[in-house]
C-alpha positions as MATLAB code, in Angstrom:
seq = 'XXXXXXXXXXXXXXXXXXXXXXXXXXXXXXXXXXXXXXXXXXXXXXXXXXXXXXXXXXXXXXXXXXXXXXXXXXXXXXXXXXXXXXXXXXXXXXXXXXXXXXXXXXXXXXXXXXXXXXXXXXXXXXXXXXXXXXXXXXXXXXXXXXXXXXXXXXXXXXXXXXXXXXXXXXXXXXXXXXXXXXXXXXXXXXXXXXXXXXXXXXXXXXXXXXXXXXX';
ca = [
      11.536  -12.664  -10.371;
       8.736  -14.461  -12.462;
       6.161  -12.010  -10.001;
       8.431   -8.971  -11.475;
       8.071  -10.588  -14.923;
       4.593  -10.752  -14.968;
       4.419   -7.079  -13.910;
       6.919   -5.742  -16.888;
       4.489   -6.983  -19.560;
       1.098   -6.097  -18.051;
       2.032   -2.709  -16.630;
       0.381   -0.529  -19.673;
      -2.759   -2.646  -19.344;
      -2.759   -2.979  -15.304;
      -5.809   -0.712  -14.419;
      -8.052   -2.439  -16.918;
      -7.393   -5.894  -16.175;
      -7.128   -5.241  -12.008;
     -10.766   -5.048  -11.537;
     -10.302   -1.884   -9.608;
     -13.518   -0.189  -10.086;
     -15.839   -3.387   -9.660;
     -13.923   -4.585   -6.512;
     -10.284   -3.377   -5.519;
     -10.809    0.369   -5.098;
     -13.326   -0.163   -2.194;
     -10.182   -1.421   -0.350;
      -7.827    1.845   -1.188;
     -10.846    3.761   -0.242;
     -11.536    2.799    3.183;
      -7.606    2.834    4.255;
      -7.553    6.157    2.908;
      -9.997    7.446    4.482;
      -8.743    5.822    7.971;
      -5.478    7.440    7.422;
      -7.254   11.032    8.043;
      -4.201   12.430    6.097;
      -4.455   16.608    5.991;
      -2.988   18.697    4.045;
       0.788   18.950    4.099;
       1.313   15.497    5.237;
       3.666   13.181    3.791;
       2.542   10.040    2.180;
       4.855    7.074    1.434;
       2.914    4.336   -0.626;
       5.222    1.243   -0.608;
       4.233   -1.143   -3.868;
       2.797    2.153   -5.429;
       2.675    0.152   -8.682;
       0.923    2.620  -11.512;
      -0.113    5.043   -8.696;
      -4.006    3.946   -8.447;
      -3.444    5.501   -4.615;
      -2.481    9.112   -5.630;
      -5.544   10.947   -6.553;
      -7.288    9.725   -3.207;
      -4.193   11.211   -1.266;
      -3.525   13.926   -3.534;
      -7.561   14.771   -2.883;
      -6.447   15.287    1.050;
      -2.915   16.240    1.112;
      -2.845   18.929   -1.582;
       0.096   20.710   -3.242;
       1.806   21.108    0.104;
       2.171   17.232    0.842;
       3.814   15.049   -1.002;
       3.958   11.590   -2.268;
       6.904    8.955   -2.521;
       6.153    5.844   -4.207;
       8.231    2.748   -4.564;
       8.243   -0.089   -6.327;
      10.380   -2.983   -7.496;
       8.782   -2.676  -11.587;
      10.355    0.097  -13.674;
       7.588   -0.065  -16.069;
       4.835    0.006  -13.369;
       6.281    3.501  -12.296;
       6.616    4.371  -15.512;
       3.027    4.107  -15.411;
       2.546    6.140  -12.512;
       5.086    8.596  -13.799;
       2.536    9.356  -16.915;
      -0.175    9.451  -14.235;
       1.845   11.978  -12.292;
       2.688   13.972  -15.108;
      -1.104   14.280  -16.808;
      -2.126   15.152  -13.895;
       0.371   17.510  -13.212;
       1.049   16.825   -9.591;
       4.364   18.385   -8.862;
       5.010   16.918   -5.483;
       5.348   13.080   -6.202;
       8.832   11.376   -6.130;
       9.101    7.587   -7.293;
      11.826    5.350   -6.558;
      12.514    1.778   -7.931;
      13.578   -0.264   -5.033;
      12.591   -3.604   -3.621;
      10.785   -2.865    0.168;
      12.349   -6.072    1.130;
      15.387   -5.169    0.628;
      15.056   -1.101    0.960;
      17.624    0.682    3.206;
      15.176    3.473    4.391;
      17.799    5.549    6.246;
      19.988    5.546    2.893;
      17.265    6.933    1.195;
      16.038    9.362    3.513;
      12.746    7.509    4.029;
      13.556    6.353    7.912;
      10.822    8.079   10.561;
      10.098   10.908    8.127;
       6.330   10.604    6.861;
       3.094   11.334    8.519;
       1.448    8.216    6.883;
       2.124    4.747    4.985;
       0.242    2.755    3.098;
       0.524   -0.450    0.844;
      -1.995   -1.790   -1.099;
      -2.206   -5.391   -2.692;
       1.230   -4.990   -3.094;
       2.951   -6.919    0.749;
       1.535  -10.247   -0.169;
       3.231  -10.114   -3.374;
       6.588  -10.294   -1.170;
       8.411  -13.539   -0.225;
       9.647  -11.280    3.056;
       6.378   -9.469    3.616;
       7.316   -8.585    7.438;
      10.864   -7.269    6.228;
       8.881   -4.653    3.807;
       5.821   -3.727    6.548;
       8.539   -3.140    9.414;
       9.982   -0.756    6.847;
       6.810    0.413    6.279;
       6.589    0.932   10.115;
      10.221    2.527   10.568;
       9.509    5.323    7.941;
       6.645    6.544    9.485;
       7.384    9.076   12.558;
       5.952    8.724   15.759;
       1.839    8.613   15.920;
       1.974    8.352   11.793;
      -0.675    6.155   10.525;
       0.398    2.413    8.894;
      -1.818    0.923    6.181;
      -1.911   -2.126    4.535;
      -4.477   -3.575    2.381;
      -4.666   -6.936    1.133;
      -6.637   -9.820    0.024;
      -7.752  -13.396    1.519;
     -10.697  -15.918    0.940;
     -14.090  -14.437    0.751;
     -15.760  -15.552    4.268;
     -19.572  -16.455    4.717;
     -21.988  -16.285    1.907;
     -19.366  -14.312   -0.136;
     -17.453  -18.055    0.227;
     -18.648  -18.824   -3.396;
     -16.759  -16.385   -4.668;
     -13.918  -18.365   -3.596;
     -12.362  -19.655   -6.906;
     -12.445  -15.953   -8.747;
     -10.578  -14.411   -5.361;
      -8.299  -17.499   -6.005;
      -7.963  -16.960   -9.705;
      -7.143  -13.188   -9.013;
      -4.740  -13.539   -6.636;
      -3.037  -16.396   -8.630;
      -3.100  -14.152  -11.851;
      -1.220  -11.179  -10.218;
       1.279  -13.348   -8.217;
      -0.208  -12.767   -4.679;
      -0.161  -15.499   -1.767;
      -3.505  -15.106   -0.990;
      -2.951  -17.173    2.555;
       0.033  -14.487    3.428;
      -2.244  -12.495    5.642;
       0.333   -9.775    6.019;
      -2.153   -7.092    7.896;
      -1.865   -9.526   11.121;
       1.718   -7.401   11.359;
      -0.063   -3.802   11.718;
      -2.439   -5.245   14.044;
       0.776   -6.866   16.598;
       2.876   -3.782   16.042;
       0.507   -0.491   16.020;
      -1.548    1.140   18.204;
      -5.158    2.118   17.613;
      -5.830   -0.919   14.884;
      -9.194    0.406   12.475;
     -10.141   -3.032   10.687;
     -12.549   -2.939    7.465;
     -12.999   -6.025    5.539;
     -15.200   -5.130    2.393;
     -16.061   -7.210   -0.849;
     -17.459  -10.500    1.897;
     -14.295  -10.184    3.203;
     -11.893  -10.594    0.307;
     -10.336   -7.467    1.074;
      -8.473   -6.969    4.501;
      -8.255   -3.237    5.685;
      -5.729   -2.800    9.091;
      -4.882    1.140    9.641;
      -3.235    1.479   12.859;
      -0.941    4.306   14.480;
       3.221    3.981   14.900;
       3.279    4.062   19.044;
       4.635    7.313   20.403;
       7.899    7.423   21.868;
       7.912    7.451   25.951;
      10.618    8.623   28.049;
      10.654    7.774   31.539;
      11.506   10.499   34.097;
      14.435   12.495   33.623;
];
């Protein structure tokens, strides 16, 4: 609750304060490009918060994909509601749900999308595995599973220690969570990028394809 909080009074101000340009976008960048997403696929981003994600994915999907983004912060969608709307992207649909806690078949969301993604948003979650095996049940068969998230800086980048700390800290993340270690157990054909000296932790990996012995 204090992590939702935090979110409902910096939402207007999030992609100023985030650091996105100077280090976080280099980490939606790379899983986006892993994803390989085409035109017409559909895009689930899970933690969506003000929709930093949607122009890269709008760039490959076009208007015949679509986005759904959910988060657990009205006024962070809000925010990515006004994003949607200047930009005038008419195939976005945002829903305010906790992942946790999501029923994915209610909604429509279970085995339907041709890619997921998550970004500094799972190790915000007290049940991160709960929200990526949702993340993992809504994408079809052979879909592509991102998530992107944040631990210590490793090898010379180590003295950047205390600001990674001081980040994560600020925006409620448990920076020893380590929630990509899920995509790499579950999925298939596991891409791993770790820019920024290893701050930021890139898994994209495939939803295994459903066998069927002989009939």
């Amino acid at each position: 609750m204090r992590r939702r909080a935090r979110y409902r009074t910096s939402a207007r101000f999030y992609d100023l304060i985030s650091a996105e340009w100077p280090v976080y976008r280099a980490g939606r960048v790379a899983a986006i490009d892993l994803m390989a997403l085409r035109p017409g696929h559909r895009v689930l981003d899970i933690g969506c918060g003000t929709g930093l994600n949607f122009p890269l994915v709008q760039d490959r999907i076009g208007p015949t994909g679509s986005i759904t983004g959910v988060d657990a912060s009205a006024q962070m969608l809000a925010q990515a509601q006004q994003r949607t709307r200047a930009a005038g992207w008419g195939n976005v649909r945002l829903i305010e749900a906790d992942a946790t806690t999501l029923d994915a078949r209610a909604l429509g969301l279970a085995g339907d999308f041709d890619a997921v993604i998550s970004t500094y948003a799972v190790s915000l979650m007290a049940n991160w595995p709960r929200a990526v095996s949702l993340m993992i049940a809504a994408s079809r068969p052979g879909g592509r599973v991102a998530v992107v998230d944040m631990q210590t800086p490793v090898g010379s980048a180590r003295v950047w220690t205390p600001l990674a700390r001081l980040a994560c800290l600020l925006g409620g993340s448990d920076i020893g969570a380590h929630p990509w270690t899920a995509i790499e157990a579950a999925l298939t054909d596991v891409h791993r990028v770790s820019p920024r000296g290893g701050h930021i932790q890139v898994r994209v990996g495939s939803v295994p394809e459903i066998t069927t012995g002989p009939g």
